[in-house]
C-alpha positions in Angstrom: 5.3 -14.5 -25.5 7.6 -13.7 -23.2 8.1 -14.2 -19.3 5.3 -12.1 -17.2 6.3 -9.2 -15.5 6.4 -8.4 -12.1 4.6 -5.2 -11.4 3.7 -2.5 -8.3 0.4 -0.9 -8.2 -0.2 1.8 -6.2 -4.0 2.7 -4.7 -5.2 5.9 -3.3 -8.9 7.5 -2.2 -9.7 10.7 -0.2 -13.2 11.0 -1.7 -16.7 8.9 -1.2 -16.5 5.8 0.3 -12.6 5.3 -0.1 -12.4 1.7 1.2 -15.2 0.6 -1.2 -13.3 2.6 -4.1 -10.1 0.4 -3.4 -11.9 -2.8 -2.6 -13.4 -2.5 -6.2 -9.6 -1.7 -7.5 -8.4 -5.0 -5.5 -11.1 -7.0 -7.0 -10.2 -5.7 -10.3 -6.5 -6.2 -10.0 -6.6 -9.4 -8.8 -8.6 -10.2 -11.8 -6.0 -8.4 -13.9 -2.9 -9.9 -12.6 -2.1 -13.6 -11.6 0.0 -13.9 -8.2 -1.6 -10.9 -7.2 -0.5 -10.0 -3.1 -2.2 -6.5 -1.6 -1.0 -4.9 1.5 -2.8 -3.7 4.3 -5.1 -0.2 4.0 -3.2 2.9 5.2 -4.8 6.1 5.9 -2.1 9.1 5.3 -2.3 12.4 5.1 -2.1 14.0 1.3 0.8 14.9 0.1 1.4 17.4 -2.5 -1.9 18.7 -2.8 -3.7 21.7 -3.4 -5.8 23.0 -0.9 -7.6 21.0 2.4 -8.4 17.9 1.2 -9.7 14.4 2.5 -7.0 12.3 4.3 -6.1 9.2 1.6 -6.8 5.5 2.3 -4.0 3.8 0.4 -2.5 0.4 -0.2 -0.2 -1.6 -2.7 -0.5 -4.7 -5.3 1.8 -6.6 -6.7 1.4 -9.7 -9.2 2.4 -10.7 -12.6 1.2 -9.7 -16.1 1.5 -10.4 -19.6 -0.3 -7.3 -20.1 2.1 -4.5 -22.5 2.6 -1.7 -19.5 0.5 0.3 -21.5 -2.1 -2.0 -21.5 -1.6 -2.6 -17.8 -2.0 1.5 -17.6 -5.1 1.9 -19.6 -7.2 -1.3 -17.9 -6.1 0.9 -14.7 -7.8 3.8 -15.9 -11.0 1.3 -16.9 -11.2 1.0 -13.1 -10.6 4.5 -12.4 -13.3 6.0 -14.7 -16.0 3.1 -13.2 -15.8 5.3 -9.6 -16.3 8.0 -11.5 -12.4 9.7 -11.3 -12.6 13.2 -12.5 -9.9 15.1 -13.2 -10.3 18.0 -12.6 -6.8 20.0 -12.2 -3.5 18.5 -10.9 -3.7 16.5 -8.0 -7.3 17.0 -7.6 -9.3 14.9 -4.8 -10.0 11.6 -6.2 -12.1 8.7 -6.0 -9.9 6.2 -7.1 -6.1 7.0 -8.0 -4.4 3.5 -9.6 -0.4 4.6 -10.3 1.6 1.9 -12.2 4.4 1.9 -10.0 7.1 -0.6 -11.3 7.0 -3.0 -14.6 9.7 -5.8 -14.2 12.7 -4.1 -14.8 11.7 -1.7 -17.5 12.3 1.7 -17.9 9.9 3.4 -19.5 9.7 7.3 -20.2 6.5 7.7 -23.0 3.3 10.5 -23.2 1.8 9.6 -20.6 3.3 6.9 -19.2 6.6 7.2 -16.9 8.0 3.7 -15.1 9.2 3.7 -12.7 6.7 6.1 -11.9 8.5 9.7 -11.1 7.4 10.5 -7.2 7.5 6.8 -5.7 10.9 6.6 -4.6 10.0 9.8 -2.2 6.4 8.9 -1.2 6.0 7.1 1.9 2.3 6.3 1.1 3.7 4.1 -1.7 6.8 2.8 0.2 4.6 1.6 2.9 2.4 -0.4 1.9 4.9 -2.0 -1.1 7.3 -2.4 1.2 5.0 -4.7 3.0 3.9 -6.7 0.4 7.4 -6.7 -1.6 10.3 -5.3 0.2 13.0 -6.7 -2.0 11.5 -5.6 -5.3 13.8 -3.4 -6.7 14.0 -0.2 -8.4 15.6 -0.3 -11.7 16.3 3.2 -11.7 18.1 3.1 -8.6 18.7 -0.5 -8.3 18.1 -0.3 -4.3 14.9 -2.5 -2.7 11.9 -1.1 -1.3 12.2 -1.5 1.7 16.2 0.6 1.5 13.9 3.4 -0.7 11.7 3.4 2.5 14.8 3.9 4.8 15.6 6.6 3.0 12.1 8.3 1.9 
């Protein structure tokens, strides 16, 4: 087996009890992944969304897995589906949002699973909080750090 890989998590909730819908997702992930840091809660306003909706409470993990990434995706939608994530349409309000952010340096572009994921490099609400938590990870789409992707998001 090969070397883990380091990997970015991103966590979102505008609906219910959001801080008890990502405490349950930290528990879980740090469960799930070994070296496992999590940044602060951010509350942000959503973006891309349809309709008035909830503001977010959001935050960031990162740790090491030996988890496939699509492994890694489909324990994250384990957690999702136990707070009841409904999906409704497109960017529907959500209970628990769990976006696979970064896996080590792989690019991967699959049915349903795109890594680096699509949106981050342009969403402050991920930079944020990764950026406090990792700020030198790097992109390797882009090859810039985190915390340059922030300067520029």
């Amino acid at each position: 087996m090969g070397k883990p890989a380091v990997v970015a998590i991103s966590l979102g909730s505008n609906l219910g009890d959001r801080r008890a819908h990502l405490d349950f997702a930290v528990a879980g992930l740090r469960a799930l992944l070994s070296r496992a840091r999590v940044s602060a809660y951010y509350e942000t306003e959503p973006v891309d969304t349809p309709g008035v909706q909830p503001l977010f409470l959001n935050a960031a993990a990162v740790g090491e897995t030996s988890l496939s990434a699509r492994d890694l995706l489909n324990a994250l939608r384990v957690m999702e589906d136990a707070r009841q994530r409904q999906r409704p349409h497109p960017n529907a309000p959500r209970t628990l949002d769990l976006d696979l952010i970064l896996f080590g340096d792989a690019m991967i572009d699959e049915a349903g699973l795109i890594v680096p994921h699509p949106r981050f490099r342009a969403r402050q609400f991920v930079l944020e909080p990764l950026a406090e938590i990792a700020p030198d990870l790097i992109d390797p789409a882009t090859g810039k750090s985190v915390a340059e992707l922030l300067k520029i998001a």
